[in-house]
N, C-alpha and C positions, 0 to 999 in steps of 0.2 A: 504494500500500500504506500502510495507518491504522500511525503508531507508535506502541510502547506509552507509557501513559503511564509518567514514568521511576519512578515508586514501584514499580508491576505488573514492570519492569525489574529493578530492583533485588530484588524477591522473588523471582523467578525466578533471580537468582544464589544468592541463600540455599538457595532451595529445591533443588535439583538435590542437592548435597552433601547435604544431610539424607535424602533420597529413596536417594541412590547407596548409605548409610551410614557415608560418612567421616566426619560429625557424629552419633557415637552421642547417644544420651538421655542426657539431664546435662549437655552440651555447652553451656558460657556462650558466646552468640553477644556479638560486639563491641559496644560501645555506641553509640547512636544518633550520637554525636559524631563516632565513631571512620569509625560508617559512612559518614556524609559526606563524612568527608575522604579515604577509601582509594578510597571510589567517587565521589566528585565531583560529589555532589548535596546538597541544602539538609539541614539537622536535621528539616524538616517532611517530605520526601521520608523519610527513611530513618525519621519514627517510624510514617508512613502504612502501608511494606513491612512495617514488625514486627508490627504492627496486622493485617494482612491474615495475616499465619503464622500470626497468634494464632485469628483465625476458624477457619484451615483445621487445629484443629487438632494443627499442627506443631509450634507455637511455644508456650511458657506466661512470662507476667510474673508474675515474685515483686515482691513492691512492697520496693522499697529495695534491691534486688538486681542489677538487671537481667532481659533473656530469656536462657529455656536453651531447649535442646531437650527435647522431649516426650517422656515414655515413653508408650510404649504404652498407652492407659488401660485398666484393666481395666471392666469392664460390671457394673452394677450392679442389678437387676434390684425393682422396687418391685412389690409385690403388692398388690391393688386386689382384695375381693372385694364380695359382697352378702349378705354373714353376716356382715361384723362391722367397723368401723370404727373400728380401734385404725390405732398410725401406719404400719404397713405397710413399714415399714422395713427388711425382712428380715437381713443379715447385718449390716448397720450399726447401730453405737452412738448413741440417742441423746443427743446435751447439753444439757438446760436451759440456756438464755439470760437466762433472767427472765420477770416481765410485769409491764408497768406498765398504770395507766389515763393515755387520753388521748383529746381528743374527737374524734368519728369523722370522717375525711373522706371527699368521693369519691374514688375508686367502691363502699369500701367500705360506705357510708350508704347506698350503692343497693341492693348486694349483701343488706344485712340489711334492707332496708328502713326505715332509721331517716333523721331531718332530719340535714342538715349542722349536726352540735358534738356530739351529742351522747355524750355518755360512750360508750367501749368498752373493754374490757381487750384488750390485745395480749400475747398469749403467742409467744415465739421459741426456737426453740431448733434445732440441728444434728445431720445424721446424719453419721458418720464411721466411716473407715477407717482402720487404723493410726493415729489421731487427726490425721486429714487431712479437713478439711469436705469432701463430696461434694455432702448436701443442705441448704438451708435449707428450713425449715417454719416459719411464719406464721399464729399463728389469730388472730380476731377477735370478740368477741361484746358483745353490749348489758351495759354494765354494769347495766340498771335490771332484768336477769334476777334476777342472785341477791347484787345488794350489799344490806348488811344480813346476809346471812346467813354461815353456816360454808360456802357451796357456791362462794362466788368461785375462780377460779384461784389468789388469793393462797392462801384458807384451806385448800383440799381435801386432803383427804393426796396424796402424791406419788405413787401408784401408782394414785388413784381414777382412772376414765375419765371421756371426756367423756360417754360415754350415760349412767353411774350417776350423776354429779355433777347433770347436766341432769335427770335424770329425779327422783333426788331432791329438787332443786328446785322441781316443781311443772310440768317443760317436757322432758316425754319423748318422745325422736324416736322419729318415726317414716318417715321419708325422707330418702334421699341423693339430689343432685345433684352430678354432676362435668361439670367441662369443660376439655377439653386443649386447648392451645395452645404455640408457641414464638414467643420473641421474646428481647428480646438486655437482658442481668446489666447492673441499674443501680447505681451508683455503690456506694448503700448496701449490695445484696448482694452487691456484689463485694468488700467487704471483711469481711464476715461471712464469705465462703465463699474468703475468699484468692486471686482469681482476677480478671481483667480486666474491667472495664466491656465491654464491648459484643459479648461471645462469644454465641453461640445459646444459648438456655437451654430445657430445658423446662417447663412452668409446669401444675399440675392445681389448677384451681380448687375446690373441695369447699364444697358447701353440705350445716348439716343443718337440717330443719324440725323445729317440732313443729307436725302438724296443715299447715295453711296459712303459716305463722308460722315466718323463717327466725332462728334461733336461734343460729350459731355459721357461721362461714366461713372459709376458710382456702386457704393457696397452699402447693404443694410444690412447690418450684424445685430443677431438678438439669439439671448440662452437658446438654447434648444427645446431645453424644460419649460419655457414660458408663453414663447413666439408661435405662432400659428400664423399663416399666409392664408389669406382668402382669395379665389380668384373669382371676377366677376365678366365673363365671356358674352359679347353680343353674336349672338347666330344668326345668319339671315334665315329670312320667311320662309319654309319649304314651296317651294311651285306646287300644285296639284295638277293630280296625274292627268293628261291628257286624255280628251272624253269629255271629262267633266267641268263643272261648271261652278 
């Protein structure tokens, strides 16, 4: 019989109480220190167990805090349709973050089709709950679109969109592309979004063209535990069948 490895060991003593609910939500679990010595395994063992809660999860790390236990997440539901391409954010608040310009790199320069350096403005900013980050959003586009003019990110008024900005610019879309994926909150947007490097996240890539001509990109990252995508599809009218009337 395989033994477990003593990390997987050690989680599974964590885990049990938190499942039974002797460790309600809010519960500061021991410190990694602490855990080592009450259970008799290395600091690396007991941060790998807290690491593994955090996945499944059970467990959330506040930076500077310690782990607690998890409440419950509530479900956050992102709407995605094909009429209209504002942020889709539904009951969450967005926050401006800023945007600065900086030169592009991969995979981004692929994504737009631009060379490695060249200019892009980075726009960021957060969806929130109770003023609790849930999502980051991430856009990108060619600064040589509309510098020089009043349509940059910097200039726009704050309420203008990106189709009116872009289209008054001289670069009006006409096509969306998205593409879903999950993969695990890196360092940087783990501390945008308050929450652990290496949890599952889910990620929508969103490109929009004008023409052939990719214009603007951007990523919405949300837990994977919390986030839901809705999508809202228009179908055209079915013809009837021939004959009839």
């Amino acid at each position: 019989m395989t033994r477990k490895p003593r990390y997987v060991w050690l989680a599974d003593q964590l885990r049990a109480p938190i499942l039974r609910g002797d460790l309600p939500p809010g519960t500061k679990l021991p410190s990694r220190t602490r855990l080592a010595r009450n259970y008799r395994v290395s600091e690396q063992i007991s941060r790998t167990a807290l690491r593994l809660l955090v996945t499944e999860g059970l467990v959330e790390a506040r930076p500077g805090s310690g782990y607690y236990v998890r409440n419950v997440p509530d479900i956050f539901r992102i709407c995605r349709t094909d009429s209209t391409s504002g942020s889709g954010l539904g009951r969450l608040a967005r926050e401006p973050l800023g945007t600065e310009q900086e030169p592009g790199e991969t995979p981004i320069v692929e994504r737009l089709g631009l060379r490695e350096g060249e200019p892009v403005y980075l726009t960021t900013s957060r969806g929130l709950s109770a003023e609790r980050p849930i999502t980051l959003h991430r856009s990108w586009e060619p600064a040589a679109l509309t510098v020089g003019t009043l349509r940059t990110p910097y200039d726009a008024a704050p309420d203008a969109g990106l189709l009116e900005r872009l289209g008054s610019a001289g670069h009006p879309v006409d096509r969306v592309v998205e593409e879903v994926g999950v993969r695990v909150l890196r360092d940087s947007e783990a501390t945008l979004l308050g929450s652990a490097p290496g949890i599952p996240v889910l990620v929508v890539e969103r490109t929009h063209y004008s023409g052939n001509r990719p214009v603007e990109t951007s990523d919405l990252i949300g837990t994977a535990d919390q986030c839901r995508l809705l999508y809202k599809l228009t179908l055209g009218r079915p013809r009837p069948p021939r004959g009839r009337t």
